[in-house]
N, CA, C and O of each residue as an XYZ file, in Angstrom:
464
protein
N      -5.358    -34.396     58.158
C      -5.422    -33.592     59.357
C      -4.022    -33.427     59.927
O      -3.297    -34.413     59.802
N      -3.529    -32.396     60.510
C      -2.465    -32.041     60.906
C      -2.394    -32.386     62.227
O      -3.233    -32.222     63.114
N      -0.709    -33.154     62.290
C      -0.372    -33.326     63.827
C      -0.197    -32.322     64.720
O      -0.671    -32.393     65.853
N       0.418    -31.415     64.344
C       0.712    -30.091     64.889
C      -0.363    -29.478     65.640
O      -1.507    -29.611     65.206
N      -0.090    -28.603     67.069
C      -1.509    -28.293     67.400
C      -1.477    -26.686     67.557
O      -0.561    -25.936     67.895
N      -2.348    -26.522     67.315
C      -2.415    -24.651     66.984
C      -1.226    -24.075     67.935
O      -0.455    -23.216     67.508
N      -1.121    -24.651     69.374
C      -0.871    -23.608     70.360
C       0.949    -24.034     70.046
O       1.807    -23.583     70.805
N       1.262    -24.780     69.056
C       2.947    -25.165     68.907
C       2.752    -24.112     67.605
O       3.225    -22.976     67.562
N       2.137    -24.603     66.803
C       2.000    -23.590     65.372
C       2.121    -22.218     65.736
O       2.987    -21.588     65.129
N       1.192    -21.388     66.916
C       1.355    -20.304     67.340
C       2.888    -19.800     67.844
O       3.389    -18.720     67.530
N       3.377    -20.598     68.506
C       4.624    -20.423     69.100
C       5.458    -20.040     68.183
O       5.899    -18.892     68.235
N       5.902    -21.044     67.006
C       6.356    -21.116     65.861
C       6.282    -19.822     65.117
O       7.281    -19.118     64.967
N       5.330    -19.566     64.741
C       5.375    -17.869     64.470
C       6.045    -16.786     64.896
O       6.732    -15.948     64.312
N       5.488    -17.068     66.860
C       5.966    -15.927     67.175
C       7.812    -16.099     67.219
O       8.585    -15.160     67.028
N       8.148    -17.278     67.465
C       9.910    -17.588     67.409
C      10.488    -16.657     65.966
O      11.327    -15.768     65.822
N       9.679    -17.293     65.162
C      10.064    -16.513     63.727
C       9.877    -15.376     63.304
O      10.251    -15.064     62.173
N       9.088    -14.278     64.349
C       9.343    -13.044     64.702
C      10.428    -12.332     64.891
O      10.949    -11.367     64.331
N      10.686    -13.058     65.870
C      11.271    -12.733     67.146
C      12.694    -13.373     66.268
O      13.442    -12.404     66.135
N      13.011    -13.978     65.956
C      14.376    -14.465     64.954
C      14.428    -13.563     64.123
O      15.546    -13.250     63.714
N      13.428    -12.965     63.686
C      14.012    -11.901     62.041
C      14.541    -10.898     63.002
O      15.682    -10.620     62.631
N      14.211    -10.203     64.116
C      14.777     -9.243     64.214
C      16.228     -9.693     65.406
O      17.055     -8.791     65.542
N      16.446    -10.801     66.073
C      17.749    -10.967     67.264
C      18.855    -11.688     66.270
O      18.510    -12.782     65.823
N      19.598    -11.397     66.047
C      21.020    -12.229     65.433
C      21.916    -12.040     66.457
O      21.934    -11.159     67.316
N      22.765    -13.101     66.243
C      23.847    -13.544     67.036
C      25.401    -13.279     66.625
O      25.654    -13.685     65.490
N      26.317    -12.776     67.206
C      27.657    -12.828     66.440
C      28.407    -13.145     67.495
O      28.101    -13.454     68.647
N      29.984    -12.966     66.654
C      30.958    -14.152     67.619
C      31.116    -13.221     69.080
O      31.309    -13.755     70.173
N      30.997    -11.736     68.878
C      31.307    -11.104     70.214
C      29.680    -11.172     71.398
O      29.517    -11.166     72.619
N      28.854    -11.225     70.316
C      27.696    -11.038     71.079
C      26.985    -12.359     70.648
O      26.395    -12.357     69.567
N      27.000    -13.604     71.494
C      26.165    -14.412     70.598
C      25.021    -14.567     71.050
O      24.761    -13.930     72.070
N      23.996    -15.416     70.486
C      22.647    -15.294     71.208
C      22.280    -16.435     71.513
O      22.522    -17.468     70.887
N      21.447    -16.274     72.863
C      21.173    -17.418     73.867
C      20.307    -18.176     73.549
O      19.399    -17.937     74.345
N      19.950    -19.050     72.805
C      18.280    -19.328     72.490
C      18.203    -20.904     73.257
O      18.924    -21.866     73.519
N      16.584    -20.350     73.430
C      16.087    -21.446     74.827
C      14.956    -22.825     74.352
O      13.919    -22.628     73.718
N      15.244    -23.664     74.636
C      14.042    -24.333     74.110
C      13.776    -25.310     75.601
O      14.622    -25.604     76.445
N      11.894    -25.777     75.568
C      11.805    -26.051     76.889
C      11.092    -27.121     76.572
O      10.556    -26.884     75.489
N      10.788    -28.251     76.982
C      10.060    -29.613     76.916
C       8.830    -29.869     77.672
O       8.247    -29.000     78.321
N       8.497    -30.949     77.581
C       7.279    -30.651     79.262
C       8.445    -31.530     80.334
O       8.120    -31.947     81.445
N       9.162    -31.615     80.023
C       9.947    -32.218     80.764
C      11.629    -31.365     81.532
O      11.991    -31.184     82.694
N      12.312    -31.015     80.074
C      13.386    -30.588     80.240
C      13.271    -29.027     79.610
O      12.297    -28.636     78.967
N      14.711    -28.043     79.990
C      14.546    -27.422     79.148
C      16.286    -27.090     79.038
O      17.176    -27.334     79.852
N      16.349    -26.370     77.541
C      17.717    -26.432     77.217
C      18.007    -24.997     76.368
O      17.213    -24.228     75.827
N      19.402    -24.964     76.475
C      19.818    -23.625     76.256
C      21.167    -23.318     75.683
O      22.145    -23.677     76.338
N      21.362    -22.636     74.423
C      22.654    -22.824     73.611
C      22.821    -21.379     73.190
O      21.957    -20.502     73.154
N      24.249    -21.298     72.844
C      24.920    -20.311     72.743
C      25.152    -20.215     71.015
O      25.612    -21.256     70.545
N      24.919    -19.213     70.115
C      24.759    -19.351     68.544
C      25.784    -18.503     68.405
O      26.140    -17.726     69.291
N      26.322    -18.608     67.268
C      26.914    -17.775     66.702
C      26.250    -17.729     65.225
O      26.723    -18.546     64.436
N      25.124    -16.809     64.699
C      24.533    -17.282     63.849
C      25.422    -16.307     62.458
O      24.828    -16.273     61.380
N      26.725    -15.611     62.559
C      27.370    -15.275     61.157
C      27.402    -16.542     60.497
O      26.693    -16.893     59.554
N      28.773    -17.544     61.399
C      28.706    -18.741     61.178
C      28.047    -20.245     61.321
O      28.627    -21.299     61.063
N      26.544    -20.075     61.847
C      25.959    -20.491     61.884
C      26.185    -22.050     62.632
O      25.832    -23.160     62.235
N      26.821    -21.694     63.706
C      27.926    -22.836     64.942
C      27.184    -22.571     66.537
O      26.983    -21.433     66.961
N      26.877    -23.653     67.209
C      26.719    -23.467     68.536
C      28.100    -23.566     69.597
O      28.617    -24.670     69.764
N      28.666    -22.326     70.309
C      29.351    -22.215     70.603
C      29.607    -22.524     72.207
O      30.667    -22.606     72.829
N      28.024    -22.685     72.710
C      27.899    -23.469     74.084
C      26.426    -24.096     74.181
O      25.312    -23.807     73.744
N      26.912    -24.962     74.869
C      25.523    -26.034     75.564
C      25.332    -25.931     76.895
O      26.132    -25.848     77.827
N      23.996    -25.953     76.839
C      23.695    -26.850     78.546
C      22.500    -27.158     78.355
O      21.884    -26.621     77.434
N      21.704    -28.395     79.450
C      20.690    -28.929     79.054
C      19.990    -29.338     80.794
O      20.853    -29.492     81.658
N      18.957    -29.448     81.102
C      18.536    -30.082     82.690
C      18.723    -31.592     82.586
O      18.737    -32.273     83.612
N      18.907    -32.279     81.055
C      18.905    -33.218     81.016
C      20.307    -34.419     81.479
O      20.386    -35.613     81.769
N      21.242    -33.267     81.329
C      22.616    -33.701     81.643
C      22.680    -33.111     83.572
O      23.415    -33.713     84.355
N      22.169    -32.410     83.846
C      22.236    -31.494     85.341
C      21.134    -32.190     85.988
O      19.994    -32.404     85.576
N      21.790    -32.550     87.258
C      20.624    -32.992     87.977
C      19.759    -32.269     88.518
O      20.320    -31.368     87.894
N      18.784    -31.658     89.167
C      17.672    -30.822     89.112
C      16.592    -31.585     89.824
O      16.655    -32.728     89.372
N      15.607    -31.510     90.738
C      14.402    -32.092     91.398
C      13.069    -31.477     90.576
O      12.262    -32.226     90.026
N      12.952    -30.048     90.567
C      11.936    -29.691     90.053
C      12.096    -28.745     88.880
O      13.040    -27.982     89.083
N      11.377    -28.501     87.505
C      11.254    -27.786     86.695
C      12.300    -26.331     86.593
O      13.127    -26.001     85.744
N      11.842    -25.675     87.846
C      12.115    -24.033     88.141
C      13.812    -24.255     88.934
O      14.631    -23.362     88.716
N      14.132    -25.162     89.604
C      15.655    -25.539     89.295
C      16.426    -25.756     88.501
O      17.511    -25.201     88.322
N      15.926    -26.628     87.913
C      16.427    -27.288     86.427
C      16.417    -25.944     85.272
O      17.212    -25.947     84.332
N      15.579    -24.999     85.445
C      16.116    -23.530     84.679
C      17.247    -22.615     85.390
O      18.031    -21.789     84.922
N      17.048    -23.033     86.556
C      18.006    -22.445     87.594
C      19.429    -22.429     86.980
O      20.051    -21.399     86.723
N      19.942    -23.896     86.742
C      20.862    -24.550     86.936
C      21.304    -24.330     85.622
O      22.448    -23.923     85.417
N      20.408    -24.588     84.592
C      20.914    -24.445     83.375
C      21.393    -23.053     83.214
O      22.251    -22.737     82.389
N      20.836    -22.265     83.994
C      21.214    -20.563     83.242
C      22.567    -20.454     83.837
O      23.480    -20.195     83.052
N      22.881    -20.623     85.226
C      24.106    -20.426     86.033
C      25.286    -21.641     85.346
O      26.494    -21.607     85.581
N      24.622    -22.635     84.501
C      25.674    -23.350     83.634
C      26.191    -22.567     82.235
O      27.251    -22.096     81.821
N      25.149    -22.676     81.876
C      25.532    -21.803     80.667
C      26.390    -20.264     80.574
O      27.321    -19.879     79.867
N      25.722    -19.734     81.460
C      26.624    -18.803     82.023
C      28.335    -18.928     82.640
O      29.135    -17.996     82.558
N      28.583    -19.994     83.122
C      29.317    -20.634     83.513
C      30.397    -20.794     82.258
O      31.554    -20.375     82.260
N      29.835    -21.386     81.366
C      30.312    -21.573     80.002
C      30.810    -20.645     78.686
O      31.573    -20.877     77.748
N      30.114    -19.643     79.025
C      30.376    -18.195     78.394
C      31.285    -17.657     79.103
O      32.129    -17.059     78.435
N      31.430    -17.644     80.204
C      32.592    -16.541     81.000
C      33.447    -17.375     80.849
O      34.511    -16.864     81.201
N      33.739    -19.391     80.195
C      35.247    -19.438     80.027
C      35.692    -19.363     78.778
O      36.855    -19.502     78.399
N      34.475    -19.078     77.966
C      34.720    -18.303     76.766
C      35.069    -16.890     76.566
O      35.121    -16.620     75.367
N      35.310    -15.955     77.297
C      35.231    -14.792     77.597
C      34.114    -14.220     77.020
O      34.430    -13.333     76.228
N      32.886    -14.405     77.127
C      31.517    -13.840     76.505
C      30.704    -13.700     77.655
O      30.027    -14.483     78.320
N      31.041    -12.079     77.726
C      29.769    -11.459     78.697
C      28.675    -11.082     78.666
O      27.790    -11.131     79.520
N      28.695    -10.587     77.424
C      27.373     -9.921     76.382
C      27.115    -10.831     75.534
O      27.843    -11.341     74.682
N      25.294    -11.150     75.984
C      24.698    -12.014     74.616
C      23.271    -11.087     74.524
O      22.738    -10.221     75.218
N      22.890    -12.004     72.866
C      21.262    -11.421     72.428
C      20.312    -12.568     73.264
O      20.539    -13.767     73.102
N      19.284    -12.119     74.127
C      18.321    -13.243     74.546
C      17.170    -13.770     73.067
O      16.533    -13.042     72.307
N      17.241    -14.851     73.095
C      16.048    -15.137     72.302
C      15.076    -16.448     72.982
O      15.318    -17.628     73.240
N      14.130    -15.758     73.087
C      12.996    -16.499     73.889
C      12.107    -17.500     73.775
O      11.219    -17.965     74.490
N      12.752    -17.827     72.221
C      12.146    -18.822     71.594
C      10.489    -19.178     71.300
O       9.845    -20.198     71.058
N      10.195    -17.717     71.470
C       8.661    -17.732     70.998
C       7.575    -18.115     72.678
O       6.355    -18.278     72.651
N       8.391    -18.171     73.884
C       8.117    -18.390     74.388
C       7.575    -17.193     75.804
O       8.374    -16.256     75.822
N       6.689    -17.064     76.694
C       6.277    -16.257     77.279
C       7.217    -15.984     78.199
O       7.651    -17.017     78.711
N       7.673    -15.055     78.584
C       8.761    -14.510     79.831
C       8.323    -14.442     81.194
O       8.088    -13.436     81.864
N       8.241    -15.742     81.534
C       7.834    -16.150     82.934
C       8.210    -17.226     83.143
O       8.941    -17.775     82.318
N       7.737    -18.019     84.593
C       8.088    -19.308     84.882
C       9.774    -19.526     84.837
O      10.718    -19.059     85.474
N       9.631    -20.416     83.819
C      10.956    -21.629     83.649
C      11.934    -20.567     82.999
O      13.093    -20.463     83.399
N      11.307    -19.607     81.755
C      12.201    -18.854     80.801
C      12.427    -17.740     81.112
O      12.657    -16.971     80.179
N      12.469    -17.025     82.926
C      12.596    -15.985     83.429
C      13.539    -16.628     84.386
O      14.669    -16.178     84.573
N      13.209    -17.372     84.813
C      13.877    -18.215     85.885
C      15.684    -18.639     85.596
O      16.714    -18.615     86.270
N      15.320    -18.987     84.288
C      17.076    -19.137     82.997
C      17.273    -18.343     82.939
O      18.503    -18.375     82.967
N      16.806    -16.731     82.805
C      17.767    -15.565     82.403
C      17.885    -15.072     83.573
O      19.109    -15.095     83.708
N      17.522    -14.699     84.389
C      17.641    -14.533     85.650
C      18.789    -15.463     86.601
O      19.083    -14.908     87.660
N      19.336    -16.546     86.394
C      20.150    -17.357     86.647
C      21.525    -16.677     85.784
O      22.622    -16.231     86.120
N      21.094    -16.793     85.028
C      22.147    -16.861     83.550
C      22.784    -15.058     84.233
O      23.987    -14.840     84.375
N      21.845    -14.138     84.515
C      22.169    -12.891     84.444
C      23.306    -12.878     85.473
O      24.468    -12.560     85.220
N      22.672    -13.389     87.060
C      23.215    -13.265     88.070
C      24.267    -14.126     88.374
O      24.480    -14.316     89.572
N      25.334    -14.981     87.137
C      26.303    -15.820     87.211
C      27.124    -14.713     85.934
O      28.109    -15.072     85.290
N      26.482    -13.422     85.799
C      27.695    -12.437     85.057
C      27.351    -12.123     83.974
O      27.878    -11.133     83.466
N      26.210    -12.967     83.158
C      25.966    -12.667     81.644
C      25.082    -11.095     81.656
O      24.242    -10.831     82.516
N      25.414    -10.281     80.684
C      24.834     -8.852     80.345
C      24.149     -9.308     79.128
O      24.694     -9.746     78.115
N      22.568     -9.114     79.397
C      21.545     -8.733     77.905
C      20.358     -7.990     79.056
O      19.317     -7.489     78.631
């Protein structure tokens, strides 16, 4: 019997959708998000060379509740790209629904300068 439970298996799919068609390059790299029941985290790809070119995590940022802790991470990460000079990235959503926590990160991320 499998550990895995349909509704991660489902996700999984749709990420691998959603990956065949977003690539990342060094001028445009792509943001991809991953979220915990706890934390959630967010990196910068450069997938020609297949290198993460920025981090941020809620786990390193202090944060009280969930919908901060996306807050914080997007306006970090963002933070992190503009001292890279990278204004323009690809969003990838990681298979995940565009609400809550993963609207809340791009929406942060947008309004600290990043264009997607």
């Amino acid at each position: 019997m499998s550990k895995t439970s349909p509704k991660t298996i489902k996700r999984q799919v749709r990420k691998n959708r959603i990956r065949s068609k977003v690539f990342g390059t060094a001028s445009k790299p792509r943001l991809s998000i991953f979220k915990s029941n706890k934390y959630i985290y967010a990196e910068l790809i450069n997938d020609d060379l297949g290198t993460t070119i920025a981090e941020s995590s809620s786990l390193k940022l202090g944060a009280t509740n969930k919908a901060s802790q996306a807050v914080s991470v997007g306006a970090d990460i963002a933070k992190k790209a503009l001292a890279l000079k990278v204004t323009k990235i690809v969003f990838d959503r990681g298979g995940y629904i565009y609400t809550g926590r993963v609207k809340a990160l791009a929406d942060s991320a947008r309004g600290a300068g990043l264009e997607f």
